[in-house]
C-alpha positions as CSV (number, residue, x, y, z in Angstrom):
1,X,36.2,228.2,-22.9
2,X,33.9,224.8,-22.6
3,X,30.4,225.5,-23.0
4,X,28.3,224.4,-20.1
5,X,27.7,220.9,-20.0
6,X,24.2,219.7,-21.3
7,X,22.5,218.6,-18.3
8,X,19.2,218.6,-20.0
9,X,20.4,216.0,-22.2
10,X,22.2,213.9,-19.8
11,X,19.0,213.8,-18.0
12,X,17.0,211.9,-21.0
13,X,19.0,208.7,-19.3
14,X,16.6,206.9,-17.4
15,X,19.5,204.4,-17.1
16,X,17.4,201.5,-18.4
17,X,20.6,199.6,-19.2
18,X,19.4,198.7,-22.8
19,X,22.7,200.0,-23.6
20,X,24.9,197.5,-21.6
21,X,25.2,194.5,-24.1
22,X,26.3,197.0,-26.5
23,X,28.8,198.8,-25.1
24,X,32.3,197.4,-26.1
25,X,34.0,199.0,-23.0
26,X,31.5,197.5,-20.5
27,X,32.1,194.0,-22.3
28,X,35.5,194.0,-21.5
29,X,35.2,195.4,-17.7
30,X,31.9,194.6,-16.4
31,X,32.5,198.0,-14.6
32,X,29.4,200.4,-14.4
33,X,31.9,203.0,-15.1
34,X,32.7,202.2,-18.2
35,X,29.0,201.9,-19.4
36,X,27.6,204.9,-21.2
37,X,25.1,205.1,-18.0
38,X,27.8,204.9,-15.9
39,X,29.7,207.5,-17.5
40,X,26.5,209.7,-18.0
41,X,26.0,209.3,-14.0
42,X,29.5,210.4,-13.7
43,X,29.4,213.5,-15.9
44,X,26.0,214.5,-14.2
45,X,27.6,214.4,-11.0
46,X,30.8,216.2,-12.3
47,X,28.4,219.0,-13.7
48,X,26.2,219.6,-10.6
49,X,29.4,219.3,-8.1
50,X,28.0,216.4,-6.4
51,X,30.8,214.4,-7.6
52,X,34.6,215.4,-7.4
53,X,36.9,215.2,-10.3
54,X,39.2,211.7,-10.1
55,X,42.0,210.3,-12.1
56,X,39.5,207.1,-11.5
57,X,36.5,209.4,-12.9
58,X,39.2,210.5,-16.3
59,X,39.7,207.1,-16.9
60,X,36.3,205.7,-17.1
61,X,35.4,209.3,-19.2
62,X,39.1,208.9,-21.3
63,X,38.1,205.1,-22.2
64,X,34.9,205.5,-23.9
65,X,35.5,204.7,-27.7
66,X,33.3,206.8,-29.3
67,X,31.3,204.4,-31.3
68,X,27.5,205.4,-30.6
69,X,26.3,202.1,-30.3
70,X,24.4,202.9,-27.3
71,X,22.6,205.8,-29.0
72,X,21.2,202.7,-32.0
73,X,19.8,201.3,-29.5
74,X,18.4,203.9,-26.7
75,X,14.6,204.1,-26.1
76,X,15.1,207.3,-24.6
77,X,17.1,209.1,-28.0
78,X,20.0,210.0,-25.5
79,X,22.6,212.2,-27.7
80,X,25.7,210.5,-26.0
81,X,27.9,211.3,-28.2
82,X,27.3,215.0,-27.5
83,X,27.4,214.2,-24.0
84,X,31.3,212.3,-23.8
85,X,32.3,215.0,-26.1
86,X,31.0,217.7,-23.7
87,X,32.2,216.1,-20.6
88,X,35.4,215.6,-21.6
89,X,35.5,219.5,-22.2
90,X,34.6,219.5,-18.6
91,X,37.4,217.9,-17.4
92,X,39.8,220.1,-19.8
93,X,38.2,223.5,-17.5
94,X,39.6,221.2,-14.2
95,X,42.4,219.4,-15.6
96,X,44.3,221.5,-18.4
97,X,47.3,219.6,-18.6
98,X,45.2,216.2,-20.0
99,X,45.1,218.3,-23.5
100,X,49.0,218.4,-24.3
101,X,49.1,215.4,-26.1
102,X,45.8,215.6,-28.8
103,X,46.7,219.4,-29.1
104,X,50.0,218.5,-30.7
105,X,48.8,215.9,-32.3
106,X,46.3,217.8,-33.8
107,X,48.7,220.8,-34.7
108,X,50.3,218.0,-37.3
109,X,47.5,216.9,-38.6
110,X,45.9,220.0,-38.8
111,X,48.5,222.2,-40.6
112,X,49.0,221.0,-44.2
113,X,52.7,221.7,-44.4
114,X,53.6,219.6,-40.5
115,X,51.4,216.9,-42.2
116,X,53.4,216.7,-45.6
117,X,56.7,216.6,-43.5
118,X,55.7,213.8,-41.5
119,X,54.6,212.2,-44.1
120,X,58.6,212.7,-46.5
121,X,59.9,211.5,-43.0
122,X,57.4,208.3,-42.8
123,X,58.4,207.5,-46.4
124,X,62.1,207.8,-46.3
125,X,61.8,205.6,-42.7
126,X,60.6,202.9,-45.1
127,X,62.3,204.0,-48.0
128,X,65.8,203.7,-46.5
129,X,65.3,200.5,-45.2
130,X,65.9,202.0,-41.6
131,X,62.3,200.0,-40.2
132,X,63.0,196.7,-41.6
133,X,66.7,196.9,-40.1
134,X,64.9,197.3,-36.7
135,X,62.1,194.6,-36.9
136,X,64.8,192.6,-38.2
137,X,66.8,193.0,-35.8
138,X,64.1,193.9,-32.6
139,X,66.0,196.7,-31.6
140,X,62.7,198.6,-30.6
141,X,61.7,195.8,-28.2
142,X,58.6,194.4,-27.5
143,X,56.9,197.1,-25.5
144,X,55.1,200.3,-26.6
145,X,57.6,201.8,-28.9
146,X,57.7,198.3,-31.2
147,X,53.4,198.7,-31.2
148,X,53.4,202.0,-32.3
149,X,56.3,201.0,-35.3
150,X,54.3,198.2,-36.3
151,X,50.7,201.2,-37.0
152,X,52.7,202.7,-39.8
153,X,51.2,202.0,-42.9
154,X,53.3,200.9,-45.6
155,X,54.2,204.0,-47.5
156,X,55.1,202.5,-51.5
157,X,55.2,205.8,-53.0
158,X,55.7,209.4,-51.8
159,X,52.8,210.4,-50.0
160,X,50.2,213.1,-51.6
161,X,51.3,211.9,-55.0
162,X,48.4,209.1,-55.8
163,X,45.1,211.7,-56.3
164,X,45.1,214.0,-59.1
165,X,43.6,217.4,-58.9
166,X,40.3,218.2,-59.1
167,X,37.9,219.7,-61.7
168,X,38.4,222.9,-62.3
169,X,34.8,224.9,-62.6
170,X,31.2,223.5,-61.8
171,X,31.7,220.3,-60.0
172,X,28.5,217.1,-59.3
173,X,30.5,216.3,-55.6
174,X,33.4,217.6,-53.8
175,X,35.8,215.3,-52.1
176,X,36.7,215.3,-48.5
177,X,40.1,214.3,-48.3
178,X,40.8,214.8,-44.7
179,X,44.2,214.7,-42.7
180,X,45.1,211.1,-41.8
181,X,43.4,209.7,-45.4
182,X,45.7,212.7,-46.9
183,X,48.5,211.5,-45.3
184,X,48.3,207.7,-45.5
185,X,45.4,206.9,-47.8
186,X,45.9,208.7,-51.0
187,X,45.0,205.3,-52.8
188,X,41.8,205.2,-51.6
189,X,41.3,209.3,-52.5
190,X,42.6,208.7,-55.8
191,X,40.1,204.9,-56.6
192,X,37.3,207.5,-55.0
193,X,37.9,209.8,-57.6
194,X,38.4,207.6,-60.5
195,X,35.0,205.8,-59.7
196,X,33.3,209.3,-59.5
197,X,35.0,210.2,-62.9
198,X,33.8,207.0,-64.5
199,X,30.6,207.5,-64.1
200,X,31.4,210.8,-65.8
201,X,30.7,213.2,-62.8
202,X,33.1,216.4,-62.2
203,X,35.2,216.4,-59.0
204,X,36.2,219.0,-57.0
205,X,38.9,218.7,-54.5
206,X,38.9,222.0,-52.5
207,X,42.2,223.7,-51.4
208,X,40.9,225.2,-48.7
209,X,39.6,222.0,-46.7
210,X,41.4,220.5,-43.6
211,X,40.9,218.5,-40.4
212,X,37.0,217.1,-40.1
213,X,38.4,218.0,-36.4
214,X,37.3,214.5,-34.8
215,X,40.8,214.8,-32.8
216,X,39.7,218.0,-31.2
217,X,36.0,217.2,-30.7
218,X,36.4,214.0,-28.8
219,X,38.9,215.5,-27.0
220,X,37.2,217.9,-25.3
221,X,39.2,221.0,-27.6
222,X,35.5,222.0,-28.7
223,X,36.9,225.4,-30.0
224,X,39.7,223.9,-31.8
225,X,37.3,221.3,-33.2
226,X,34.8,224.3,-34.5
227,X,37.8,226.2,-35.9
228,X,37.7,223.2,-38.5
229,X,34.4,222.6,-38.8
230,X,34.1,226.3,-39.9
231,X,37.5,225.7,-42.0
232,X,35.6,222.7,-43.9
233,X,31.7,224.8,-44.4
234,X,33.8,227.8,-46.5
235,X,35.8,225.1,-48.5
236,X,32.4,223.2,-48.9
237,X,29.7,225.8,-49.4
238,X,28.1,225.5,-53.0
239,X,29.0,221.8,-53.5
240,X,25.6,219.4,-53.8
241,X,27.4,216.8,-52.2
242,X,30.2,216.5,-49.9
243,X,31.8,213.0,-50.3
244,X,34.3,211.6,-48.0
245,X,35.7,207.7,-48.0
246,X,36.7,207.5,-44.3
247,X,33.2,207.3,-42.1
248,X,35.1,208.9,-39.4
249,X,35.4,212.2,-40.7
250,X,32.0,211.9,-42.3
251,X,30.2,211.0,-39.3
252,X,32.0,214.2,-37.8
253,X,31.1,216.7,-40.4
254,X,27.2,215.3,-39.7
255,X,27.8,216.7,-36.5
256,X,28.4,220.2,-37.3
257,X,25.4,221.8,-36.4
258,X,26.5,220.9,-32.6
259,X,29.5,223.2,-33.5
260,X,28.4,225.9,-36.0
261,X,24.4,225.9,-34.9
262,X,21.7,225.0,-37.8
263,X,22.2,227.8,-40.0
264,X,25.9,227.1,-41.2
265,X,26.1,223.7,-39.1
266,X,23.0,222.5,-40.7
267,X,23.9,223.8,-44.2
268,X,27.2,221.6,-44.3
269,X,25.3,218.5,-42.8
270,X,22.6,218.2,-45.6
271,X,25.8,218.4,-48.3
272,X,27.4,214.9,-46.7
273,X,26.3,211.9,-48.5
274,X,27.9,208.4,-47.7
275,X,30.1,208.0,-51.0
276,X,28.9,204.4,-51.4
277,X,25.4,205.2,-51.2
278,X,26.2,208.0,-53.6
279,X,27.8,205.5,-56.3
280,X,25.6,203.0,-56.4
281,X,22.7,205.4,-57.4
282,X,24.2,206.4,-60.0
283,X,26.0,203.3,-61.3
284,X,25.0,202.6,-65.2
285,X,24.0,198.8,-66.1
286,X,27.1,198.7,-68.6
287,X,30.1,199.0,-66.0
288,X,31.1,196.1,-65.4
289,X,33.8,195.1,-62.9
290,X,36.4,192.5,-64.0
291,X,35.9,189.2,-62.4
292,X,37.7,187.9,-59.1
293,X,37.8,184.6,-57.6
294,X,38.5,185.5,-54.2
295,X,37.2,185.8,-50.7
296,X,36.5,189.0,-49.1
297,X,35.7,189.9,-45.6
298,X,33.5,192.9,-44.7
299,X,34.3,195.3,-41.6
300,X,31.7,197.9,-40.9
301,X,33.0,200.8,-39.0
302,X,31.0,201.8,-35.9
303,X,30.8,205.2,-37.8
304,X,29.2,204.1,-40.5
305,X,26.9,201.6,-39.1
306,X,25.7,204.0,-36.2
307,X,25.7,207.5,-37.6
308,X,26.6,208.0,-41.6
309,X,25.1,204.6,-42.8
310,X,26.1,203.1,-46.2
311,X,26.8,199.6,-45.0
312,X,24.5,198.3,-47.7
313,X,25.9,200.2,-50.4
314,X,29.4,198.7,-49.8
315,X,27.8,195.5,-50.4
316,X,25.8,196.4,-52.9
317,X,28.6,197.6,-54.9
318,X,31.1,194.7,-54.4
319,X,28.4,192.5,-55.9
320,X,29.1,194.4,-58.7
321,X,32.6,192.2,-58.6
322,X,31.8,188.7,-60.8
323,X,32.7,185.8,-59.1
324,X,33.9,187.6,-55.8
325,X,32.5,186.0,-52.4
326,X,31.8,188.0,-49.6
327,X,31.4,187.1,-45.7
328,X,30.8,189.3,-42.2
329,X,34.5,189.8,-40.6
330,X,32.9,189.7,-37.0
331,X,28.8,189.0,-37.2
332,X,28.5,190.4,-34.0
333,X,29.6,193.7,-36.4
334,X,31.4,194.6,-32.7
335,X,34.0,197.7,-32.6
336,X,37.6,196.3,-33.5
337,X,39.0,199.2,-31.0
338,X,40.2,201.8,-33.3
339,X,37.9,204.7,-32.2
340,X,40.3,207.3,-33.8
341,X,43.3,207.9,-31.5
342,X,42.3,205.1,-28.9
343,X,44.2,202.3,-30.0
344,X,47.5,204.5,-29.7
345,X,46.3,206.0,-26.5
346,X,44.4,202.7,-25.1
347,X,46.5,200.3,-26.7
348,X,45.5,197.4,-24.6
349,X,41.9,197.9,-24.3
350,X,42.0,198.1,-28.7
351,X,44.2,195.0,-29.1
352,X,41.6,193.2,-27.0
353,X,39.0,194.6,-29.1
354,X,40.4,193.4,-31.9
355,X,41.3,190.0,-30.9
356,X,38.1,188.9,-32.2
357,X,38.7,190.0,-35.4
358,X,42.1,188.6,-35.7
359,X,40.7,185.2,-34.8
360,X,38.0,185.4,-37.7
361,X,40.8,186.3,-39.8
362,X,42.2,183.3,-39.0
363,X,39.3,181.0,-39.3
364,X,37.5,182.7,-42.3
365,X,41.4,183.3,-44.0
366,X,39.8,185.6,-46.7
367,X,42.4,187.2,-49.4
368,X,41.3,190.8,-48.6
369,X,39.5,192.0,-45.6
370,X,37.3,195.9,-46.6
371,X,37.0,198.7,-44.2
372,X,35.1,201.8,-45.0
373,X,36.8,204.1,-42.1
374,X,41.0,204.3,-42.5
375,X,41.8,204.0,-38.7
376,X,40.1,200.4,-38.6
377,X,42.0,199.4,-41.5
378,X,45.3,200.8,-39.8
379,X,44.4,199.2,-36.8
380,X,43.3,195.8,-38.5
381,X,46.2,195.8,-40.5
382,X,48.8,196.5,-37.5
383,X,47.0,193.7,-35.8
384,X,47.4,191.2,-38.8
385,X,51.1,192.2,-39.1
386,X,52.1,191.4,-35.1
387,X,50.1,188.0,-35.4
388,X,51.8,187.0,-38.0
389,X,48.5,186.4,-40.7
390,X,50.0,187.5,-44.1
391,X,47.4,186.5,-46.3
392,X,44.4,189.0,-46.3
393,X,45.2,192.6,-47.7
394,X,43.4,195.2,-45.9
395,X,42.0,198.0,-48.2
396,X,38.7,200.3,-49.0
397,X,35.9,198.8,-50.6
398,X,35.9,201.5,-53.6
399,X,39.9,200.2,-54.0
400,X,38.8,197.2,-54.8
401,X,36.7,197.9,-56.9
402,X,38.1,200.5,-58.5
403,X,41.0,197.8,-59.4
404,X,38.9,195.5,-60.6
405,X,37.5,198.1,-63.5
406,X,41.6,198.2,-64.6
407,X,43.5,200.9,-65.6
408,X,41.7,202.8,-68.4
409,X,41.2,206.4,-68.6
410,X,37.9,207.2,-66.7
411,X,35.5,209.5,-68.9
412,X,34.9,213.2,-67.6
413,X,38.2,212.5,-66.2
414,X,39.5,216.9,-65.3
């Protein structure tokens, strides 16, 4: 059942409008219903039965991206990110049917054996040739079903089989791994641990861990998203620091004293570090990358540069690179549309969003392009893929730079 809606919060809106230049959602309507005023004028009303419940009213609430901009910048310290979160669980209690779709999604990605599955079936989708047969050939069209093909990251190997296991006994970190990096970023899981390893710190990868539960939590499913939170503080408590390479999930497990209250809630929050941050504090003065001549274009996630921070780090530590030149993606550092499982279910509010940023692809034409959060990267690299700009390789900062250190055997490697 949805907790009451936090009127006392909403109500910290004095609906200055500060907000308004920053909201990506407004930027592309001009609608006062898809500012976060707007929306917080909607859920107040929604709350206080002053205002009836719409499919007009869903869709202003069901297009907000998630990305906290407004809170950066809000004289008043408004907590809107509690607020969508909460008045989306509001129109679960009216609307019931609205949840179908994240709570299957969410059974997949929650349960570790659904999420292996799809991931054998992903791989041997690519692996038998069957996709490129039907981009080939177009038999999936143009429409919806070609645009959710053309998300699927390239699978090279089986999936699960990049990251080793972790240390066995005391451990400096533990690694978040979380359900979608599990599935489709096990590169990134496996550089994170390498780097960690280098710089001869013991990593533990808990078993028990799952779901951060973003899915849930910004779907209104607030007691399937505390199901994982509390999943994710056993697997955690003990560890000094929680690490996790996809902001996303780390700017969710921040959260979970909104979930689990400050004892347990509060407990897990002070354990997440940004990895980057966490790195770069400890790197010694004799690792030294190897060199690369090459152009590489910086995307900062709205999760990291609103809520877990660490932006600096990830430049920091591609400095590291000799010869390497960086450069801003977008300057305007706007949202490219991602917002977890909005550009599937918003698909032409993200590709707009990300036009942008396939236009400074274009213009910039850097070899790589970084993204700290793994649905940006998914979605920037779809994006690259449709417009046909080959050239940049999308990847995680610690990738790269875990592949410019080569191959060698980290020390304090488990």
């Amino acid at each position: 059942m949805a907790a009451p809606f936090p009127i006392a919060d909403a109500d910290l809106c004095v609906k200055c409008g500060l907000c308004l230049p920053h909201c990506p959602t407004y930027g592309l309507t001009q609608h006062e219903g898809d500012s976060p005023r707007g929306r917080i004028a909607l859920m107040q009303g929604l709350a206080l039965g002053s205002i009836p419940l719409t499919p007009k009213m869903e869709l202003h609430l069901d297009g907000c991206l998630g990305c906290r901009s407004c809170e950066s910048v809000c004289p008043a310290k408004v907590p809107y990110g509690r607020l969508i979160d909460a008045g989306r669980a509001a129109l679960n209690t009216q609307h019931p049917a609205r949840t179908r779709l994240p709570r299957l999604i969410g059974a997949v990605l929650t349960r570790r054996e659904l999420r292996r599955a799809a991931g054998l079936a992903l791989w041997l989708y690519q692996a038998s040739g069957l996709q490129g047969l039907l981009q080939r050939w177009r038999l999936l069209g143009h429409g919806r079903l070609a645009r959710l093909d053309s998300l699927l990251p390239p699978m090279a190997a089986l999936p699960f089989s990049a990251r080793g296991a972790g240390a066995d006994g005391p451990a400096d970190a533990a690694l978040f791994t979380g359900c979608v990096s599990d599935l489709a970023d096990g590169d990134t899981l496996a550089a994170a641990q390498r780097l960690l390893q280098r710089l001869g710190l013991r990593v533990a990868v808990p078993a028990d861990q799952g779901c951060c539960g973003a899915l849930h939590q910004h779907a209104g499913l607030t007691e399937e998203a505390r199901a994982c939170m509390q999943r994710n503080a056993a697997a955690f408590d003990g560890y000094a620091a929680v690490l996790g390479t996809a902001s996303g999930c780390s700017a969710t497990l921040l959260d979970a004293p909104d979930l689990l209250g400050q004892a347990q809630g509060g407990a897990l929050r002070a354990r997440v570090q940004d990895i980057h941050a966490y790195l770069l504090r400890r790197w010694p003065a004799g690792l030294q990358p190897q060199p690369l001549r090459a152009r590489v274009a910086i995307h900062e996630p709205c999760t990291q540069r609103n809520v877990t921070g660490g932006g600096d780090a990830v430049r920091a530590l591609l400095r590291l690179i000799p010869g390497i030149e960086l450069m801003e993606l977008d300057r305007r550092q706007a949202c490219c549309g991602a917002a977890g499982s909005h550009f599937i279910t918003h698909a032409e509010d993200a590709d707009r969003l990300l036009q942008p940023k396939l236009e400074a692809s274009r213009a910039l034409q850097p070899d790589y392009i970084v993204s700290s959060n793994i649905g940006c990267s998914l979605h920037l690299a779809a994006g690259l893929r449709r417009a046909g700009l080959k050239g940049p390789e999308v990847l995680h900062p610690l990738a790269l730079l875990d592949r410019q250190l080569g191959p060698g055997a980290p020390p304090g490697a488990a």
